[in-house]
C-alpha positions in Angstrom: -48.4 8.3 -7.8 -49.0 12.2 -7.2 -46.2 13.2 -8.6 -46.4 11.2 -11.9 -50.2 12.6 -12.2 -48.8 16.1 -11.7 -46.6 15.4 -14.4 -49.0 14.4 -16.9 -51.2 16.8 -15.7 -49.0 20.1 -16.1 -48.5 19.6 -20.3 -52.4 19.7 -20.5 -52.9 22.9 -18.3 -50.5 24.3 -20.5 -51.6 23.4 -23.6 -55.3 24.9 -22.7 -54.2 28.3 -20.6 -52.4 28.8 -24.4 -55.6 27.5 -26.5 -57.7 29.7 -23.8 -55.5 32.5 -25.0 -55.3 31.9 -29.1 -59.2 31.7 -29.2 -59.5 34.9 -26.8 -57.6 37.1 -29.2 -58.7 35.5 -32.3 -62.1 36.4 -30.8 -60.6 39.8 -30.6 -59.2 40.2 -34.0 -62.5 39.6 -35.6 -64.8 41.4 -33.4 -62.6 44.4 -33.9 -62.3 44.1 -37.8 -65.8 43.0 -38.0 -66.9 46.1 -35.9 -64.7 49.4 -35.7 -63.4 49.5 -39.7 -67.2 49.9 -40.5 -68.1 52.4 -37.9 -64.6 54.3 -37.2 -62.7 53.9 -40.2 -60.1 52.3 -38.4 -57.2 50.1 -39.6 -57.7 46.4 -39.3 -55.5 44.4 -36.4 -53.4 41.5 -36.9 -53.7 38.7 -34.2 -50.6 40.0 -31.9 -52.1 43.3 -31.9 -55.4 42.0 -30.7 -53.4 39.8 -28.2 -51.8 43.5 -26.8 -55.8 44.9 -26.9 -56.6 41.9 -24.7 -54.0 42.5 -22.2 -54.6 45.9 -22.1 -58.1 45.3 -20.9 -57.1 42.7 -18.6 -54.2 45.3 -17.0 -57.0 48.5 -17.1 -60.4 46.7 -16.4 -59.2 43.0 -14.9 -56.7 44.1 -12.7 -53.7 41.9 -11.9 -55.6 38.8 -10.9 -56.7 40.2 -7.3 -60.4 39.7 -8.5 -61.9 42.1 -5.9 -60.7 40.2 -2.7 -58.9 43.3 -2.0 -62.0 45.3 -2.1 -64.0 42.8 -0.4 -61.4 42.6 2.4 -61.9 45.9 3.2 -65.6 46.3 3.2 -65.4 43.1 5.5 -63.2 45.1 7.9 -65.5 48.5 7.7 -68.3 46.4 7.9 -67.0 44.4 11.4 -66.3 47.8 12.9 -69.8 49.5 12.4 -71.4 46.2 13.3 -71.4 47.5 16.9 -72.0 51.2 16.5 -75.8 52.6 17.3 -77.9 54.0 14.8 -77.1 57.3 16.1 -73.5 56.9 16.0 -73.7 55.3 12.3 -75.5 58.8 10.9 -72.5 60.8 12.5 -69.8 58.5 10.8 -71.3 59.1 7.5 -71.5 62.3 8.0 -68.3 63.3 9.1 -67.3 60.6 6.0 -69.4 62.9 3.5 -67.7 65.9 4.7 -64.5 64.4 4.3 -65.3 63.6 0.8 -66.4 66.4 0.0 -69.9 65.3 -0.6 -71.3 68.2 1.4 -73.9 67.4 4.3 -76.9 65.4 4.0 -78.3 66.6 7.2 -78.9 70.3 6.6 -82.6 69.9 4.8 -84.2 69.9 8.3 -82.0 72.7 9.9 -82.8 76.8 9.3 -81.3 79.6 7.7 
C-alpha cells in the first residue's frame, strides 16, 4: 500500500517543485523589468534569464541547501567546550582569539603607557 502511495505521490511533488520554480522566476522577470529598466537603464530579462538570476542568488546567498546546520554545528561544538571554562579562562580565550584575528586587544584601556 506504501509503495503504490509513493507512486502517486512522486508525479505531484514533481509537478509543484516545477510550478514552485515557474512562479519564482516569473516573479523574477517582472520585478526586474518592473524595477531596474526605470532606475538603471537596463535591458529587460526574458524568463530563462531570470531563472539563471534566481539560481545565482540561491548558489551566492542560499548556499547549496546546507541551511546553516553547518554553521550551527560548529557554534554547538565551541559552545560545549567553553561551557566548562571559568570566567577568567573565557576572557583569555577571547583574547588570545582577538589577537589572532587581528582585532587588536580589548584589554589594554585599563593598563599604562
Amino acid at each position: 500500500m506504501r509503495r503504490r502511495t509513493m507512486f502517486f505521490l512522486a508525479p505531484v511533488v514533481l509537478l509543484v517543485f516545477l510550478l514552485f520554480i515557474a512562479v519564482g522566476g516569473e516573479v523574477v522577470r517582472q520585478l526586474w523589468n518592473w524595477l531596474l529598466p526605470p532606475l538603471f537603464g537596463w535591458r529587460e530579462v526574458t524568463f530563462w534569464q531570470a531563472l539563471g538570476i534566481l539560481a545565482l542568488c540561491r548558489i551566492l546567498f542560499g548556499g547549496f541547501g546546507v541551511h546553516g546546520s553547518a554553521r550551527s554545528n560548529v557554534r554547538r561544538r565551541m559552545e560545549e567546550r567553553c561551557e566548562p571554562m571559568t570566567p577568567e579562562e573565557g576572557e583569555r580565550f577571547r583574547q588570545r582569539m582577538r589577537e589572532r584575528l587581528g582585532l587588536g586587544a580589548s584589554g589594554d584601556e585599563g593598563k599604562g603607557p
